[in-house]
C-alpha positions as semicolon CSV with decimal commas, in nm:
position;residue;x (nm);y (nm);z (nm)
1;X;-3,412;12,054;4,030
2;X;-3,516;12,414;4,080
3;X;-3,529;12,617;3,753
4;X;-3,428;12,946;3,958
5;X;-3,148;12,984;4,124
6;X;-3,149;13,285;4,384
7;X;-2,878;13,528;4,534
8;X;-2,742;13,468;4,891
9;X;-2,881;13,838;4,962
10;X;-3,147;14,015;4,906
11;X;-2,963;14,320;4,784
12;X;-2,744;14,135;4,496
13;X;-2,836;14,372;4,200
14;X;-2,833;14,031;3,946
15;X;-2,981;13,680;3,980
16;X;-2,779;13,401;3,858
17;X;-3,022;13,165;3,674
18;X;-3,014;12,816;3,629
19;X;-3,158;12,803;3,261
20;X;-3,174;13,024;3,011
21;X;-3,466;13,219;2,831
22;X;-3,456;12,951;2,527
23;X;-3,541;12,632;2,749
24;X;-3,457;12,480;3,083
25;X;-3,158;12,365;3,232
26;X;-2,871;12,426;3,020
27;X;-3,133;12,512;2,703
28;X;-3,340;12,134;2,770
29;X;-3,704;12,184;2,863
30;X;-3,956;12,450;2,892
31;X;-3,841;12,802;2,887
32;X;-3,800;13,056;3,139
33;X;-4,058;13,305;3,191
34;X;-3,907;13,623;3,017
35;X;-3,940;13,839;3,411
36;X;-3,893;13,561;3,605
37;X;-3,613;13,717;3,770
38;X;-3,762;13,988;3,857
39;X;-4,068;13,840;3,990
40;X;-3,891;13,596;4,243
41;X;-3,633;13,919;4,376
42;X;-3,952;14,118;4,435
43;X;-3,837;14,380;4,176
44;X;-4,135;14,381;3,934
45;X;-4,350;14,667;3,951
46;X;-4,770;14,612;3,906
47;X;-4,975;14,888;3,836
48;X;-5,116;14,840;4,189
49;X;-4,776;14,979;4,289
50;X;-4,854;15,336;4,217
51;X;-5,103;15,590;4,234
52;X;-5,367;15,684;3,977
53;X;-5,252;16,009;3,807
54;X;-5,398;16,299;3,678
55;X;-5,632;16,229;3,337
56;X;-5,595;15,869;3,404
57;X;-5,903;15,604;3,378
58;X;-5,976;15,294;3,545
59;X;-6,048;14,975;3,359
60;X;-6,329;14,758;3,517
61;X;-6,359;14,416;3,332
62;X;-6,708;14,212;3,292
63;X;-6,641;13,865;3,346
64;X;-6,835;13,560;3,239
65;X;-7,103;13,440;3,391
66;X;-7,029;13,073;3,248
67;X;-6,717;12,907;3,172
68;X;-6,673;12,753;2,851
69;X;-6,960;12,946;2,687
70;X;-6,982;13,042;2,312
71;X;-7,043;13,458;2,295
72;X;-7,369;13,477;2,086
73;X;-7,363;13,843;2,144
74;X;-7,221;14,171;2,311
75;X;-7,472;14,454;2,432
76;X;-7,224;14,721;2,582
77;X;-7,555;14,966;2,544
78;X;-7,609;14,992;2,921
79;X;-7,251;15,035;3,022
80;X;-7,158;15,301;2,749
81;X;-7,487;15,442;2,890
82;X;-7,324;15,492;3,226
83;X;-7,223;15,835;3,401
84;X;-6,780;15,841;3,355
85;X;-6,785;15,554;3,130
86;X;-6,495;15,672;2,863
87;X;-6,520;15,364;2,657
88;X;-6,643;15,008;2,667
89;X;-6,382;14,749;2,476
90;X;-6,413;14,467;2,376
91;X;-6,199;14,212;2,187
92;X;-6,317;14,340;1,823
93;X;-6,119;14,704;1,944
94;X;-5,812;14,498;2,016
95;X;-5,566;14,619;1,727
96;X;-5,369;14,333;1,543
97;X;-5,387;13,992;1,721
98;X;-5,565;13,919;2,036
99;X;-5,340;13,710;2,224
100;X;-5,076;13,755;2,480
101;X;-4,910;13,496;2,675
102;X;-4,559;13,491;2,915
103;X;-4,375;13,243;2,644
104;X;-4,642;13,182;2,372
105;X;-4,890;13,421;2,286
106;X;-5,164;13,183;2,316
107;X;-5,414;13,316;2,556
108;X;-5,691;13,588;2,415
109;X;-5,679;13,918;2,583
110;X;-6,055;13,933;2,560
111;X;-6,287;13,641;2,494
112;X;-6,403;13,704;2,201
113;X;-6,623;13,383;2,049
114;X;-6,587;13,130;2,371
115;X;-6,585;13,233;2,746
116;X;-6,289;12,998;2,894
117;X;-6,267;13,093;3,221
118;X;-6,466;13,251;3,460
């Protein structure tokens, strides 16, 4: 029972789905990922999409060395250190709440007491 239903063509400017934002099928179940749509027509656009512009930065993100490790401590002295570094982040310079998530904002947008994933 597929929870998407696509268009005959490729150029149909809508997508008929087959369950609605608030839960599956006919509102039962989990519910649909809010760009789900647009994701399975090949119409969402990534930031790898375009080109850098003028007075833009790059991000580069340090990733864990250890998965399910507890953050004793952040030393961002080396990086901020480094020639074109703008600014080093991390999840205490996230404003308001540090979670984001497709249908529940559940996942951190940077570790900020436990390493989950690597």
């Amino acid at each position: 029972n597929p929870r998407v239903r696509l268009p005959c063509s490729a150029a149909s400017p809508t997508l008929p789905l087959a369950c609605s934002a608030e839960g599956g099928e006919n509102g039962a179940g989990p519910p649909l990922h809010v760009h789900a749509a647009a994701h399975v027509t090949g119409q969402t656009k990534f930031l790898g999409d375009r080109s850098m512009q003028a007075g833009e930065c790059r991000a580069q993100f340090v990733l864990g060395r250890h998965a399910h490790a507890e953050i004793v401590a952040i030393d961002c002295s080396e990086a901020a250190a480094m020639e074109g570094v703008v600014a080093v982040l991390t999840a205490s310079d996230v404003p308001g709440a540090n979670a984001v998530g497709a249908i529940a904002h559940d996942e951190p947008i940077l570790a900020s007491s436990r390493v989950e994933f690597v």
